[in-house]
Structure formats: structure tokens, C-alpha cells
TORKOL-4160 file (C-alpha; in steps of 0.2 Angstrom, whole numbers, padded with zeros to 4 digits, m for minus):
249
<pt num="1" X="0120" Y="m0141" Z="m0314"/>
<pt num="2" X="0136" Y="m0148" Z="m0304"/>
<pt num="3" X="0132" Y="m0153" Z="m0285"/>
<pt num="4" X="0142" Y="m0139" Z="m0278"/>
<pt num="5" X="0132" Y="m0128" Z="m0288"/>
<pt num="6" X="0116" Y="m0136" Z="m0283"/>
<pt num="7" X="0120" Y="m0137" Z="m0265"/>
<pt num="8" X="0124" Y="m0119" Z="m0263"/>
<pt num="9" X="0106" Y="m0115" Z="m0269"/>
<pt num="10" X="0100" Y="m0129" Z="m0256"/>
<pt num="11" X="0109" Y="m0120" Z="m0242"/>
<pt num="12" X="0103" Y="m0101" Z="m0248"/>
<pt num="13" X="0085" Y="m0107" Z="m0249"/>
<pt num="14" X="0085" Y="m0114" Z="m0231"/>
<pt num="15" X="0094" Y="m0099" Z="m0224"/>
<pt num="16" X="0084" Y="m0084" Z="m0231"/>
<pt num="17" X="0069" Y="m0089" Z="m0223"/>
<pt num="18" X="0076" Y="m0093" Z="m0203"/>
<pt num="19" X="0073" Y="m0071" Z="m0201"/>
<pt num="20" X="0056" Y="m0077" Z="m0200"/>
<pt num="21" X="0057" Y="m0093" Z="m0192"/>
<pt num="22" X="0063" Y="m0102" Z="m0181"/>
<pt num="23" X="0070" Y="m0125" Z="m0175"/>
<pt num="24" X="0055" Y="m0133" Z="m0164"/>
<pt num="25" X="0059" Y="m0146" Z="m0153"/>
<pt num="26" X="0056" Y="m0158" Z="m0166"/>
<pt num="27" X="0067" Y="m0150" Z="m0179"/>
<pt num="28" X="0055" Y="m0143" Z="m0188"/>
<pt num="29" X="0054" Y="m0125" Z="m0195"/>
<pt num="30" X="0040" Y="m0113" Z="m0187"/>
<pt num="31" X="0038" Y="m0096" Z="m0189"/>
<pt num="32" X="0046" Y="m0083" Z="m0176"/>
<pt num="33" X="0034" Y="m0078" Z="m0162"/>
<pt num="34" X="0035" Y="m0066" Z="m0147"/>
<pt num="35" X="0023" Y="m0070" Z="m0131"/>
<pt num="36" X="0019" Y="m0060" Z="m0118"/>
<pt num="37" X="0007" Y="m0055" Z="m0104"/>
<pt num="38" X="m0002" Y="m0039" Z="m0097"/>
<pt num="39" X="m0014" Y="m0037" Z="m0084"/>
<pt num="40" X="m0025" Y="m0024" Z="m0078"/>
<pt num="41" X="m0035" Y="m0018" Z="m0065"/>
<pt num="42" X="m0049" Y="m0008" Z="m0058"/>
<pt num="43" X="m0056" Y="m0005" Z="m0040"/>
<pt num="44" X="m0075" Y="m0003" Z="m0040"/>
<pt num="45" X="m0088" Y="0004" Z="m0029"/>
<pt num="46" X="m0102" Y="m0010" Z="m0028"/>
<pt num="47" X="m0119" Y="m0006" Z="m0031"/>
<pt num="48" X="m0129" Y="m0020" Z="m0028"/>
<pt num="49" X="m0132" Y="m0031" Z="m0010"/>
<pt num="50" X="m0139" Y="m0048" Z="m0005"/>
<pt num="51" X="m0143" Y="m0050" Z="0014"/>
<pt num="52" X="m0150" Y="m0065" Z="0020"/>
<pt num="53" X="m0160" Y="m0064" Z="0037"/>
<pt num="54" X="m0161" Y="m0083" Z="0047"/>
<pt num="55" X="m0177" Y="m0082" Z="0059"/>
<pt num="56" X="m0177" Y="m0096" Z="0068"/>
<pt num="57" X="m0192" Y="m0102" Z="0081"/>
<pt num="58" X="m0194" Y="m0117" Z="0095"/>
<pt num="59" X="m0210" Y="m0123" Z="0105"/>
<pt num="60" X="m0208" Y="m0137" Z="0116"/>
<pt num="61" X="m0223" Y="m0145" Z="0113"/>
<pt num="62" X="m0231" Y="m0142" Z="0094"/>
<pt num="63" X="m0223" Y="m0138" Z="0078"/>
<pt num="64" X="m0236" Y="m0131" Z="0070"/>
<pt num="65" X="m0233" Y="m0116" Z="0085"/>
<pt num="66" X="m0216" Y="m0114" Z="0081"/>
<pt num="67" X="m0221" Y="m0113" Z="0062"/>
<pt num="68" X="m0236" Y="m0100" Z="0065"/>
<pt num="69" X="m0223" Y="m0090" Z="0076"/>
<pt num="70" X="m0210" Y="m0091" Z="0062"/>
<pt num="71" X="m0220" Y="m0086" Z="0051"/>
<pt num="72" X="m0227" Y="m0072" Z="0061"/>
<pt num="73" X="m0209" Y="m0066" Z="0062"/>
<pt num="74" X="m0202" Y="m0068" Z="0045"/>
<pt num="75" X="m0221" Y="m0061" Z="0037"/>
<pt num="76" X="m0217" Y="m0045" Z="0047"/>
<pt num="77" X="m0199" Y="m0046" Z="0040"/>
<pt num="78" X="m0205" Y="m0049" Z="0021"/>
<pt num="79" X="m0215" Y="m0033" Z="0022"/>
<pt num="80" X="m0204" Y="m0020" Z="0034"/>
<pt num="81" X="m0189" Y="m0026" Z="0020"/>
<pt num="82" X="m0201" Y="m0024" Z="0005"/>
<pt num="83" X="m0205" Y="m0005" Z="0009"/>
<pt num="84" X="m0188" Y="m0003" Z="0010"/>
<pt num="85" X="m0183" Y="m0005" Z="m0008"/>
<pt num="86" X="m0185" Y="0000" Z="m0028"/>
<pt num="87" X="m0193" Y="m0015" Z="m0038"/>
<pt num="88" X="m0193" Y="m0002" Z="m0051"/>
<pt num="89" X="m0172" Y="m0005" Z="m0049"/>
<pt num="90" X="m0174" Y="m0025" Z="m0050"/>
<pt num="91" X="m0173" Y="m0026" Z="m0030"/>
<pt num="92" X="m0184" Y="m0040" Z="m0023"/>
<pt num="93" X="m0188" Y="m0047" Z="m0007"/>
<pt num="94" X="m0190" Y="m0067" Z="m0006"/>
<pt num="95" X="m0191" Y="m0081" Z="0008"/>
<pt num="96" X="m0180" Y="m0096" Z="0005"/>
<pt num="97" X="m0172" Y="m0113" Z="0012"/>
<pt num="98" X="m0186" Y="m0116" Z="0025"/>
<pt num="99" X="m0186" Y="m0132" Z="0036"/>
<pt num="100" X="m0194" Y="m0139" Z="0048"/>
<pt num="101" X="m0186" Y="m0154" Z="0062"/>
<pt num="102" X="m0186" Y="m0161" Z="0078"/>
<pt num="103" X="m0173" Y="m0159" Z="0092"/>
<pt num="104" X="m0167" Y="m0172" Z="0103"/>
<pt num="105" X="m0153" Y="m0171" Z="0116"/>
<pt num="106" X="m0145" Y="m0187" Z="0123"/>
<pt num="107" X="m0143" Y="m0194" Z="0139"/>
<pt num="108" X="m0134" Y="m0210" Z="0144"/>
<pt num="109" X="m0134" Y="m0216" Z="0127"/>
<pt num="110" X="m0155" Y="m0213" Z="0127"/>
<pt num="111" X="m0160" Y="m0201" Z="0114"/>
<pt num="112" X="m0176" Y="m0189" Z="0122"/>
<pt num="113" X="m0185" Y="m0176" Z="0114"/>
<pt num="114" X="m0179" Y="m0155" Z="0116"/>
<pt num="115" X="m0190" Y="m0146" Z="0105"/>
<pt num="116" X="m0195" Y="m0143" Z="0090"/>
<pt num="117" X="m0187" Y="m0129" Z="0078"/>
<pt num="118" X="m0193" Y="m0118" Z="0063"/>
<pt num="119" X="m0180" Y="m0111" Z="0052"/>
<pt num="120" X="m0183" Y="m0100" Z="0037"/>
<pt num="121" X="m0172" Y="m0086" Z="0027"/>
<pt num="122" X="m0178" Y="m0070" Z="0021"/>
<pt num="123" X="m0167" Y="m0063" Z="0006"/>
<pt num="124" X="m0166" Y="m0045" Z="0001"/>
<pt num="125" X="m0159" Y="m0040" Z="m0014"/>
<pt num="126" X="m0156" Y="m0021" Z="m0018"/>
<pt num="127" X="m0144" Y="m0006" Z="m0027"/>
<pt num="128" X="m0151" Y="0006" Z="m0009"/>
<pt num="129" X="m0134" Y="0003" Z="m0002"/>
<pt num="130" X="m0133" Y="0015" Z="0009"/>
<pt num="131" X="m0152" Y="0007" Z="0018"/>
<pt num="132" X="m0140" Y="m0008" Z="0025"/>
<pt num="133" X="m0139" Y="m0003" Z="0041"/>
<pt num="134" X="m0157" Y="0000" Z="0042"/>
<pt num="135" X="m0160" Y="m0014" Z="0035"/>
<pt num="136" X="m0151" Y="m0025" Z="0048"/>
<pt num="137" X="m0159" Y="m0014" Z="0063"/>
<pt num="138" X="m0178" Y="m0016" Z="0056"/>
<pt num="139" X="m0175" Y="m0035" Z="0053"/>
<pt num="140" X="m0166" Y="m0037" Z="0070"/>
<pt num="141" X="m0180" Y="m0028" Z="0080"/>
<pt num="142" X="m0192" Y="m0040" Z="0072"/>
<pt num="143" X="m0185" Y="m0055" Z="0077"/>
<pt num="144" X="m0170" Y="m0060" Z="0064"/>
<pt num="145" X="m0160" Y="m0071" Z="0075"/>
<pt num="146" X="m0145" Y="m0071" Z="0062"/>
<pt num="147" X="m0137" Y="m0064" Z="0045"/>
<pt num="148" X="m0132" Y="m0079" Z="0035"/>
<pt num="149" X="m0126" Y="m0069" Z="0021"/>
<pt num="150" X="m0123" Y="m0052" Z="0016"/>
<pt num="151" X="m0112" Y="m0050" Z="0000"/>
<pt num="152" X="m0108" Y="m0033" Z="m0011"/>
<pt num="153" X="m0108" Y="m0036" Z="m0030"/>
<pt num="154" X="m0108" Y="m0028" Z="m0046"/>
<pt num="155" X="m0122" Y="m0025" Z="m0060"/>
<pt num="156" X="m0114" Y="m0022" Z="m0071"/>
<pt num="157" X="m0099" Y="m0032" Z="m0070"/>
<pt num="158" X="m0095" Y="m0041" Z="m0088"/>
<pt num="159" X="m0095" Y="m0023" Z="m0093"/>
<pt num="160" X="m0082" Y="m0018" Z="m0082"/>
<pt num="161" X="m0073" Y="m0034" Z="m0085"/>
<pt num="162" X="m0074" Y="m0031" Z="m0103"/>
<pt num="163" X="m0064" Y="m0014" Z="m0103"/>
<pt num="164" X="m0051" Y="m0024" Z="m0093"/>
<pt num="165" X="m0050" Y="m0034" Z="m0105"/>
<pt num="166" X="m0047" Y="m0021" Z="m0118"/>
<pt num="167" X="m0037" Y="m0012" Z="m0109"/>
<pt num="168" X="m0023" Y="m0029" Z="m0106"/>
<pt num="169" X="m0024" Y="m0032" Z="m0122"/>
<pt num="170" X="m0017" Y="m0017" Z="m0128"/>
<pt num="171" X="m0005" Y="m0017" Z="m0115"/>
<pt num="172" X="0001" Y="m0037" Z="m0121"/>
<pt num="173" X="0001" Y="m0028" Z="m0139"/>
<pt num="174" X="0014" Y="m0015" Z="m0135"/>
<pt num="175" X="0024" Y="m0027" Z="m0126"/>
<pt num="176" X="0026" Y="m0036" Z="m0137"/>
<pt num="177" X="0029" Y="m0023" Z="m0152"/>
<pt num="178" X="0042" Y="m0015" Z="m0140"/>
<pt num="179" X="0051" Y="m0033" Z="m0140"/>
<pt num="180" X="0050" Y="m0034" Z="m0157"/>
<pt num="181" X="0057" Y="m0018" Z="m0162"/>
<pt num="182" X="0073" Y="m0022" Z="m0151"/>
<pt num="183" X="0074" Y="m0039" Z="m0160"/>
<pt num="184" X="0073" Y="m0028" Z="m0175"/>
<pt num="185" X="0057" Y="m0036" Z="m0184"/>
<pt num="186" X="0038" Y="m0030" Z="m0181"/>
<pt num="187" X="0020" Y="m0040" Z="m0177"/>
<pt num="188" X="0014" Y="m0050" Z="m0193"/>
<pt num="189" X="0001" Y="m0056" Z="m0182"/>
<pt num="190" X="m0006" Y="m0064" Z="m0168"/>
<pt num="191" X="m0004" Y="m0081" Z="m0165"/>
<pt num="192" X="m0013" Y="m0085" Z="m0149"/>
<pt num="193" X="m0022" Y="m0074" Z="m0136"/>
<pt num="194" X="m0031" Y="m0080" Z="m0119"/>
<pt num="195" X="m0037" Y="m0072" Z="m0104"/>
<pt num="196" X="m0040" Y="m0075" Z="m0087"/>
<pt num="197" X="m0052" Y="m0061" Z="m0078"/>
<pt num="198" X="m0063" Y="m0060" Z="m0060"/>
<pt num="199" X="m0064" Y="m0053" Z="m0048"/>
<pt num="200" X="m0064" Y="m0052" Z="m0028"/>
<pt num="201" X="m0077" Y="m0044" Z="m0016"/>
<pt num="202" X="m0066" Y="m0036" Z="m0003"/>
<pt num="203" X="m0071" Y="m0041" Z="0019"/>
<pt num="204" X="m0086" Y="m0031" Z="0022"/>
<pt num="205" X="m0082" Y="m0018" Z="0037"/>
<pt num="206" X="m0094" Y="m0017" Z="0049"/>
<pt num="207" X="m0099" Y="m0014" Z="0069"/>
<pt num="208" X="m0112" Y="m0017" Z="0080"/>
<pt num="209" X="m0120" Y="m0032" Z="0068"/>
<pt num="210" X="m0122" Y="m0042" Z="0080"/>
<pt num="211" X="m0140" Y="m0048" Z="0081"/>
<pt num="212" X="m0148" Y="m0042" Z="0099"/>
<pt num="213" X="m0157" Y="m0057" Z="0112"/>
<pt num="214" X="m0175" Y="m0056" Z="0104"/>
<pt num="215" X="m0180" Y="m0046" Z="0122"/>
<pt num="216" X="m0170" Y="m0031" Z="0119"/>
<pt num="217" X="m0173" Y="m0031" Z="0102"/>
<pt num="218" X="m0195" Y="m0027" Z="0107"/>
<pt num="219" X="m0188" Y="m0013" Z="0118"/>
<pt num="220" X="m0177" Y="m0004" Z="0106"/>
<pt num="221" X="m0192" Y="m0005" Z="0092"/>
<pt num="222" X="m0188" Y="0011" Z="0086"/>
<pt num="223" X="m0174" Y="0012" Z="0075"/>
<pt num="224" X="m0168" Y="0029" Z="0068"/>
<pt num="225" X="m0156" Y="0032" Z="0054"/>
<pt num="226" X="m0143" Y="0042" Z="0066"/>
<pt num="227" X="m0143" Y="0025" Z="0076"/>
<pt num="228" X="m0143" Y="0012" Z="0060"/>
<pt num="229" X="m0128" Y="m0001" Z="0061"/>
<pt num="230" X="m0114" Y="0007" Z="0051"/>
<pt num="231" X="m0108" Y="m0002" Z="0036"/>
<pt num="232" X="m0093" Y="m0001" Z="0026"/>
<pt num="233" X="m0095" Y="m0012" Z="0007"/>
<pt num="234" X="m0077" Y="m0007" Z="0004"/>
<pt num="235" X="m0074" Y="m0010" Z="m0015"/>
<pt num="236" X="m0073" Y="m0023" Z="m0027"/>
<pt num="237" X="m0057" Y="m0026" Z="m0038"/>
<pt num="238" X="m0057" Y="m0033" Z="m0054"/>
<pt num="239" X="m0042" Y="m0040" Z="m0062"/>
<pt num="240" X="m0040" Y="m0046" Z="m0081"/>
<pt num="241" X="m0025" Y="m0054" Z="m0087"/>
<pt num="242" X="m0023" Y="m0057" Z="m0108"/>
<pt num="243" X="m0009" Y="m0070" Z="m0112"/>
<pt num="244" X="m0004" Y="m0068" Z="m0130"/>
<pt num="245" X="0008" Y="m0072" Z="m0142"/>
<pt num="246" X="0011" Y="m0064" Z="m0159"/>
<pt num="247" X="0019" Y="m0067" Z="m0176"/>
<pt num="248" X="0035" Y="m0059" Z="m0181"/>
<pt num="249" X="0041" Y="m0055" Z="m0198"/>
């Protein structure tokens, strides 16, 4: 076979199969790929609330009073909050991050004793969303000095976040079948897929949760449901984002 021959077989064996491939950076033949990215997105109602009551005591003389008072306080919390809920749902009442320490103020470079201070949290976890406000009130009235925490979340999130998922995917699927019909090929297969998903509790709304001076909180000791601190959990959106790239042909 004479070299021109020989050559022209060369050239026609390297040029059939660049419809399916394509020059990397390194000159090196790869096959021909189409990547794209689709997100989707859901806004949720919660269903499921963490609040976290501080109650915080002082005695100016004995710790172990301002420990009895404390727990005076956050027993009477435990069990108005514990009547409040549905174990049967996986709500539970619990008492957390408790401490114990003494005060000093400084005066002319002397350190002198203040007090001595009792903290301790009581955590309530429940799906009766629509008890917050009661909630608040009761625990106020019974001597909460502060919410450290009050968060709205999803049980059943990775379920959610899972249908997101599907439903990017598909949308990254017919982008890219789209792109490849007006490139005149089709999808030979995927090459690469990744996803990013999460989601974001949006700002809690609410009024008149400002925690009452422990005196007016004795005298307003009944609390009704017509006078429980309105709250708004807003809703939860969750985003899921699939990156993926396919094979052409």
C-alpha cells in the first residue's frame, strides 16, 4: 500500500470519530459532553419546634438557695411544659446546660463578692405548634427569665429534600437533551452528577415575647388562649441544585 494511500485511511479514521469527541487540553481525544445545572424549590410549613427557656436565680449569701430557688422554678416549668405536649408524637420536655458560679464586681482594681447565680435551660420539643404562645406565657409566668432558643424545623426533611432532588434532576436531564437536540446528537449517558441541597428556617414573627419582670409575671398568673403571645413560624424553604453532565453520541 503506497503512503498516500495509507495516509488517506489514517486521516479518515481520525476524523469519523471527532462527531462523538472531542481535543482536551492536553491534546488528547475525549468523548463529547453537554453539562448543565437545575434547581428546585419548595416552601414548607414546619411542623416541629424547639424552645429553650433560661431560668436564672441569685441569693446574696448561699448557693445552695439560689440552686433550691432555681429549681423550684424550672421543676414547676418541666411539668406545666410536659402537660403541654404529645410524647405519643416524639415531643419531649428536658433540662439542659445547668451551672453554677460566683459573681464579683470590681472596685478600684479590688475584686468583691456580688452574688451568687444559678442558671439552667428547660427545652421543649414538640409538633403542637400552634401551643407556642402558650407555651411562652405559662413558662413566663413561672419565672423563665429568657428564651435562648426557639427554632422551627422539619420532620420529615430528607423526604422533602429528596423529591427536590428528583425533581432537579429531571429538570438538569432536559436541559441538557434540549441542548443536545440543537447540537444535532442525543444523551449517550451521564458522565457526572452532584448535588447541593438545604435548606433555610425563615425569621420567626413574633410580638409581645418579651419576657415580663418576675413581679408582673405572679400577678398575671392566668394566662388564656385569647391572650397567648402570637407567633408566626413563617415557612421553611428548601432548595436542591443537581450539577450534571452527560455523554453525547
Amino acid at each position: 500500500m503506497n503512503k498516500f494511500i495509507l495516509s488517506a485511511i489514517m486521516f479518515a479514521l481520525m476524523l469519523s470519530p471527532m462527531t462523538a469527541q472531542a481535543v482536551n487540553d492536553s491534546g488528547n481525544y475525549e468523548r463529547a459532553s453537554v453539562s448543565v445545572s437545575a434547581t428546585a424549590t419548595k416552601e414548607v410549613a414546619p411542623d416541629t419546634v424547639e424552645i429553650s427557656f433560661a431560668v436564672t436565680t441569685y441569693d446574696g449569701k448561699s448557693m445552695q438557695k439560689a440552686a433550691a430557688q432555681n429549681k423550684e422554678i424550672s421543676d414547676k416549668i418541666y411539668t406545666a411544659l410536659k402537660s403541654m405536649i404529645n410524647s405519643a408524637n416524639g415531643d419531649y420536655v428536658r433540662t439542659a446546660n445547668y451551672n453554677a458560679t460566683a459573681l464579683y464586681n470590681y472596685n478600684s482594681g479590688k475584686r468583691n463578692f456580688d452574688k451568687y447565680q444559678v442558671s439552667n435551660n428547660v427545652v421543649v420539643k414538640t409538633k403542637s405548634i400552634d401551643k407556642v404562645g402558650a407555651m411562652i406565657d405559662k413558662a413566663t409566668t413561672l419565672g423563665a427569665t429568657e428564651i435562648n432558643n426557639l427554632n422551627f424545623s422539619l420532620s420529615n426533611y430528607e423526604a422533602q429534600s429528596d423529591e427536590l432532588i428528583a425533581e432537579a434532576a429531571k429538570k438538569a436531564y432536559a436541559k441538557a437533551s434540549t441542548l443536545a437536540k440543537a447540537s444535532a446528537s442525543t444523551i449517550a449517558g451521564v458522565k457526572n452528577l452532584s448535588v447541593n441541597s438545604g435548606n433555610a428556617v425563615a425569621r420567626v414573627m413574633y410580638s409581645n415575647v418579651m419576657l415580663k419582670a418576675a413581679g408582673a409575671a405572679m400577678e398575671d398568673s392566668a394566662v388564656s388562649e385569647t391572650e397567648t403571645s402570637p407567633i408566626e413560624p413563617g415557612t421553611i424553604n428548601l432548595r436542591a441544585t443537581v450539577n450534571a453532565s452527560y455523554y453525547l453520541k
